[in-house]
N, C-alpha and C positions, 0 to 999 in steps of 0.2 A: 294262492296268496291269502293268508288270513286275515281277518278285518279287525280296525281295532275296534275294541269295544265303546268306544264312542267316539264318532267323525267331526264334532265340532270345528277341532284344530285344524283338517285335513287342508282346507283351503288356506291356511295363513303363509305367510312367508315370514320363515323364522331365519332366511340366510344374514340377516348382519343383527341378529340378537345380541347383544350382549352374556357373552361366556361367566356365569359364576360356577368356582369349583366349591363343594363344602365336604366336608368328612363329623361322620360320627365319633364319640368315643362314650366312657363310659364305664360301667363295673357289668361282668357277668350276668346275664341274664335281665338285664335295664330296659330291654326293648328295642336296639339299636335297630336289627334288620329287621322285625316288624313297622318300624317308624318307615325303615325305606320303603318296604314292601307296601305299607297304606299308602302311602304319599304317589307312588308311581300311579295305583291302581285309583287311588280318588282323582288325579288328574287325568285320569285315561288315558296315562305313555305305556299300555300294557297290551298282548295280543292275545287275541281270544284261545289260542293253542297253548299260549303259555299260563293263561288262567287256569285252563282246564287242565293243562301239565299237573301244576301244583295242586288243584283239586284234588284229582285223583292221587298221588300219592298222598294227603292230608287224610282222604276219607279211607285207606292202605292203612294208612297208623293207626286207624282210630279216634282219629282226632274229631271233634264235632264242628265247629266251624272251618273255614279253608287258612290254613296256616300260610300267612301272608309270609315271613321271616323265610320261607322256603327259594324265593323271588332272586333273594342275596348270597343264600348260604346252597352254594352248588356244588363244592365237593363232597364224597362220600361221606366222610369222616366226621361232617360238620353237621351232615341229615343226620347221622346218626346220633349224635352226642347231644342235637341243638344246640351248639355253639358256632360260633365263627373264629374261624381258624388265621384264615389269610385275608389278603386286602380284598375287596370285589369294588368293582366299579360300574357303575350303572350310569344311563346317558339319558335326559330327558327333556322335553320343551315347552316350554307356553307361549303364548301371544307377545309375554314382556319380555323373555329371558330365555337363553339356552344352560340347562344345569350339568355339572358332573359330579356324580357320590362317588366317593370314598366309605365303604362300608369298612371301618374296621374293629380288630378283635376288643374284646376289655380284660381275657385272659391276663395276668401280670407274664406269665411266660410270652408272650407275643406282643411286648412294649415296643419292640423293633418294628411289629409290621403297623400298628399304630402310630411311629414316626412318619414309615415311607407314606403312609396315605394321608397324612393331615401336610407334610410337608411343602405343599405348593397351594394349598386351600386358602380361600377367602373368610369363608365362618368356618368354626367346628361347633359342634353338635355338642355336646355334655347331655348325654342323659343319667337321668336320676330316678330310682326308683321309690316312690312317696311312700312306699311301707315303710322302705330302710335307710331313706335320706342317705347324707352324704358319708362315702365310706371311703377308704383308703385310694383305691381304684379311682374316685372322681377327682378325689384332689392331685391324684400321678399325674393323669390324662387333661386334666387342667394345668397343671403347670408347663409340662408339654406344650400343651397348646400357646401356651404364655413364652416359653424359650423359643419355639418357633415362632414367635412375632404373629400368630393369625389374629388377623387386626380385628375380627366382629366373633364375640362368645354368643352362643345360645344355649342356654341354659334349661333345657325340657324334662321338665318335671313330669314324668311320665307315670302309668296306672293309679290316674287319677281317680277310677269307675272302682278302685279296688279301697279306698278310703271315702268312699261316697261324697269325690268331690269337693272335699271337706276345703276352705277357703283357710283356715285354720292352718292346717300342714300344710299347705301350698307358703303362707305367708313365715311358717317357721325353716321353712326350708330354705327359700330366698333370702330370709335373715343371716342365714347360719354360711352361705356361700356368699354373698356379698361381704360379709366381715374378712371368711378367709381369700377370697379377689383381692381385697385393697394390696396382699401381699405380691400379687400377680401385675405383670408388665402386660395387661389387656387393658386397649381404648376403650371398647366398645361391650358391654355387658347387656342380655337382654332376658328376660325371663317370661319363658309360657307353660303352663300349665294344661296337661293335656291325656288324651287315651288313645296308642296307637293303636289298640285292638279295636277299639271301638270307631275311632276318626275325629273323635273329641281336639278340634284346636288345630288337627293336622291341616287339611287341604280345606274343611271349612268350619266355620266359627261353633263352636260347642254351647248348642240348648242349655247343657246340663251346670254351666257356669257362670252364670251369666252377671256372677259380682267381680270376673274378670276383664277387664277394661280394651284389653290390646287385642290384635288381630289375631289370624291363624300363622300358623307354621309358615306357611308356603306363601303367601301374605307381604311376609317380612323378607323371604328370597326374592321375593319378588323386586320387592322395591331397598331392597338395604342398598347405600351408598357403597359403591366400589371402586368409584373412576382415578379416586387419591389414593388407592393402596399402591399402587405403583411409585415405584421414586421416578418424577417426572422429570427433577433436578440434574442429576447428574450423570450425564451421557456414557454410557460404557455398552460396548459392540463387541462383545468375542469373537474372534473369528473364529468360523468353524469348517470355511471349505474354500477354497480359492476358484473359481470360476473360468476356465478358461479353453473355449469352444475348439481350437485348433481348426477353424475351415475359415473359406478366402472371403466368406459374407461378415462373419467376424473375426477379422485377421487380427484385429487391437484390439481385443474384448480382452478386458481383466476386470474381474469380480470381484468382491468379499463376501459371503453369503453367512449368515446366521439369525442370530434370534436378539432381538435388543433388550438389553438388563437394564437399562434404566435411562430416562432423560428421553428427549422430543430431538430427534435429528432432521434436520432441513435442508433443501438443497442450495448449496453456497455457501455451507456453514464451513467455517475455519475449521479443523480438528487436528489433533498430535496423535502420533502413532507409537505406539509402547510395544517391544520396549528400546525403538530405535530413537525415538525421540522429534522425530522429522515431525514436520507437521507439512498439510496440504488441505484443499477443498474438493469438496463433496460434489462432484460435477453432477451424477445419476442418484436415483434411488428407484430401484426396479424391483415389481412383484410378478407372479406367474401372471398376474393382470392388468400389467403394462406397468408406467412410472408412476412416481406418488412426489408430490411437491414436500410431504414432510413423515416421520413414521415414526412411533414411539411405541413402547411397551404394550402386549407381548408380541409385537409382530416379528413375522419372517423376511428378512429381506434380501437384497442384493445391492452396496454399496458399489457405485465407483467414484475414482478419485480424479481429480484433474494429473496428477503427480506419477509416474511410475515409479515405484517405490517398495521394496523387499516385504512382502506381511506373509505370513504364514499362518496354518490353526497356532491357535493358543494364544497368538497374539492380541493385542485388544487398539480398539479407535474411539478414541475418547475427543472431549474439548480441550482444547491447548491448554487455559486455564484453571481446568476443573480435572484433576485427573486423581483417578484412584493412588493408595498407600501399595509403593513398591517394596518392599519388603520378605525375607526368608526368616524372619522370627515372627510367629505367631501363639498370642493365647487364643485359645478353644475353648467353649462347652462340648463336648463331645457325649453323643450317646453310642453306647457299645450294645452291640448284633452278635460276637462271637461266643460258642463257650468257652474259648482259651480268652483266659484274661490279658488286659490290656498293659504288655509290657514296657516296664522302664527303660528308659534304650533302645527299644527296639524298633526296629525298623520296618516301613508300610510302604506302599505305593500311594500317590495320592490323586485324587481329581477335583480339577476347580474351574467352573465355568466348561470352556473348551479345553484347557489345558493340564497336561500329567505331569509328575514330579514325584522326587518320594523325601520322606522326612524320615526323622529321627524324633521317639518321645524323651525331649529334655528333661523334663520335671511333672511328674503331679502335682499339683497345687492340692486339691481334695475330692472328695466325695460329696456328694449331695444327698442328705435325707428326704426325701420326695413327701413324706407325710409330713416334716415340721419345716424344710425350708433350712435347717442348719448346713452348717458347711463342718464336714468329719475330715480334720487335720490328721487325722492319724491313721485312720484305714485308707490304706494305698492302694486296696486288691478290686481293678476293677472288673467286675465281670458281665455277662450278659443283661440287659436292659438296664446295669446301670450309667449314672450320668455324674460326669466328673469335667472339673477344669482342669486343664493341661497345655503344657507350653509347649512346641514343638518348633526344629529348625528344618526347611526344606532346602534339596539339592540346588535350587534355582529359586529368583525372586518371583513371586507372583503379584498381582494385581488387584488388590483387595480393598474391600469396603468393609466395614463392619455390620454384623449381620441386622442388626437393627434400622439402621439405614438402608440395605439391599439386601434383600433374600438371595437373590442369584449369584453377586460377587462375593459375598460373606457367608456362604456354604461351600462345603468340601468333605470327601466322599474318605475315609480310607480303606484301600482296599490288601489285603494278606497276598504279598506276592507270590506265595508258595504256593496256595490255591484257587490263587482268583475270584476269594470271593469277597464281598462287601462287607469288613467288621465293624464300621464306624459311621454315624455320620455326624459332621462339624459346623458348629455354630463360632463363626469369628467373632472375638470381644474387643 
C-alpha cells in the first residue's frame, strides 16, 4: 500500500466533514487542471505512486518540472494535446471540509461537459489568464455559472509569476470582471490572485504578493458559507423507491426512500402527497443508521407514513401548505449537447427529479448571445452548446419549482428518444 506523502491528516476523522462540491471553468489553457493538480498535491491528498506516475511521464515529454495538469487530464487524447477533454473528478479532505472537483473543459466545443460538471457545485472556479485577461470563454463559463445559480464565484487570476505579480493587472482585471458580473445573477463574487505552477495563493499564502490582502485558495474552501445554499423552505421529497421487505419481521413495512430537494422534514410533520392530494403524518424517518428525529437537504432517506396511501417513483411529499407549481406548460433556459439541432415541434423524452414524461417544443422564444448578453429574436437554429429560452408542453403535469429557487425541482434533463442520449439540459423560469 503506498503512503501518502504526508501523514499529518492520517489520524483526523473526516466522517461528518461537511461535503463542498466546486468545479473549474475557464478559457483554454488558464491553468484549470494544474490549479487542481497544485491544490491536491500542497494539501498532501496525493500518493506517492501517483506523484511518481506523473513524474515520470513528465520527465517522458521532456518537460522540466513535473507537470502537475497530468493529475486531472487522464485520458490519452488529452496527455496528448494538453487539454481537457471531458469532466474528471477528483475527491479530497482536510481537518474542516470534505471536497469534490469538477475539473472541466474550456474548449467552446465541450460547453456541454462544462454544464454537467459545474451543475450541482457549490463555488465554480473562473480562471483567468493575467497575460490575456478576460476573453470570450470567461465570460461563456461565467454566465453559465450565473444560469446555473452557483451561489459562491471565484474568480482566479492565474500566472501571475508570468507578469511579475504586477498588483496592476491583478487590479485591472478584477475591474474589467466586476463591471461585467453586475450583469450576472451571482451572490457571491470573490477574487485571488495567484500562480498554480508555482503554489502562489493556492494552498498557502504567496510571499511574492504581499499587497494582496485576502487568504489562499483553499483558505476560502475552507471556510465559505454553504449551509443556506440549500432551499431549507420548502419541503419537496421525490420519491424514488418504494421500500417493501415482503418477510413476517417486516410484514407492514412500507417506505419511501430518496434524496430530499429541499426543506427540513420532521417527524409528525403534517405533509400532502402529489399528485393524489391526500395528506398524512410522517410517523418514521429511517437511515442505514437507524431513525433521525428530522432530515433535510442533501440526505438520503427512508420515509414512512402513519397513513397507507398509493405513492409511487416520481411521485413527490411535500407540506400540505407549501407545495410545489403543478403544471404541463413550461418555460426553459435550455442548454443543447446535440449536433442535430434543437427542433420546433419536436418531440424528447424528459427527466425531472425522479420522474419521466416527454414534451413537445412549442415555441422558441430566442437565442442568447453569450458574449453581450442579448436576446437574438430571430435566429431560431439552435445547435450544440448553445443556450436558448423555449417553451414547452409535457405529456403529464409535473411538480416544479423555479430553478432559482431549487436546483433540484427546476431542472430537467431532455433526452432524444431514438437514441437515448442526453441532448439538453433545463433550467425552469
Amino acid at each position: 500500500m503506498p503512503s501518502v506523502l504526508c501523514t499529518q491528516y492520517k489520524k483526523m476523522d473526516f466522517q461528518n466533514n461537511e461535503l463542498l462540491r466546486f468545479s473549474t471553468a475557464g478559457s483554454v489553457d488558464d491553468g484549470k487542471s494544474t490549479l487542481i493538480g497544485r491544490l491536491l498535491y500542497d494539501s498532501k491528498s496525493i500518493f506517492e505512486d501517483q506523484y511518481d506516475a506523473i513524474k515520470t511521464t513528465s520527465e517522458r515529454r521532456g518537460e522540466e518540472n513535473v507537470n502537475l495538469a497530468l493529475l486531472t487530464d487522464g485520458l490519452k487524447a488529452e496527455r496528448e494535446q494538453g487539454i481537457t477533454i471531458d469532466v474528471a473528478y477528483r475527491y479530497f479532505s482536510t481537518p474542516k471540509r470534505k471536497f469534490i472537483i469538477a475539473d472541466t473543459p474550456g474548449h467552446i466545443q465541450y460547453t456541454r461537459n462544462m454544464v454537467t460538471g459545474a451543475s450541482t457545485a457549490n463555488v465554480a472556479l473562473i480562471l483567468i489568464d493575467a497575460r490575456n485577461g478576460i476573453v470570450e470563454q470567461t465570460r461563456r463559463h461565467a454566465f453559465i455559472a450565473s444560469l446555473l445559480q452557483i451561489p459562491h464565484l471565484v474568480v482566479c487570476i492565474n500566472k501571475m509569476d508570468l507578469v511579475d505579480y504586477s498588483e496592476e493587472v491583478y487590479n485591472r482585471i478584477k475591474d474589467e470582471f466586476s463591471e461585467f458580473s453586475y450583469k450576472l445573477d451571482v451572490r457571491d463574487v470573490h477574487f485571488i490572485p495567484m500562480s498554480a505552477l508555482n503554489g502562489d495563493n493556492v494552498v498557502d499564502k504567496s510571499k511574492n504578493m504581499e499587497w494582496y490582502g485576502g487568504g489562499s485558495l483553499l483558505y476560502f474552501l475552507e471556510n465559505v458559507h454553504i449551509g443556506s445554499d440549500h432551499n431549507l423552505i420548502d419541503c419537496r421529497f421525490p420519491v424514488q423507491y418504494v421500500v417493501r421487505p415482503y418477510s413476517d419481521e417486516y410484514h407492514d413495512y412500507r417506505g419511501y426512500a430518496g434524496r430530499i430537494a429541499g426543506g427540513v422534514f420532521k417527524k409528525g410533520d403534517k405533509v400532502m402527497l402529489l399528485p393524489s392530494g391526500f395528506t398524512s403524518k410522517i410517523d418514521k424517518i429511517v437511515t442505514y443508521d437507524g431513525e433521525l428525529e428530522e432530515a433535510y437537504p442533501p440526505m438520503s432517506v427512508t420515509l414512512l407514513l402513519e397513513d397507507d396511501l398509493d405513492l409511487s417513483r416520481g411521485d413527490m411529499i411535500v407540506r400540505e401548505n407549501n407545495h410545489p407549481t403543478i403544471t404541463q406548460d413550461l418555460e426553459v433556459m435550455v442548454c443543447w449537447f446535440n449536433d442535430r439541432p434543437l427542433q420546433l415541434r419536436g418531440k424528447y423524452a424528459l427527466m425531472h427529479t425522479t420522474q419521466e414524461a416527454r414534451c413537445v417544443i412549442k415555441e422558441i422564444r430566442y437565442k442568447l448571445n453569450i458574449n453581450t448578453l442579448h436576446r437574438d429574436e430571430e435566429d431560431k437554429k439552435i445547435g450544440m452548446n448553445d443556450i436558448a429560452r423555449v417553451v414547452i408542453r409535457t405529456t403529464k403535469p409535473l411538480f416544479t419549482d423555479s430553478y432559482r429557487r431549487n436546483r433540484i425541482t427546476g431542472s430537467l434533463l431532455f433526452v432524444d428518444e431514438g437514441t437515448n442520449e442526453t441532448v439538453g439540459a433545463g433550467m425552469i423560469i
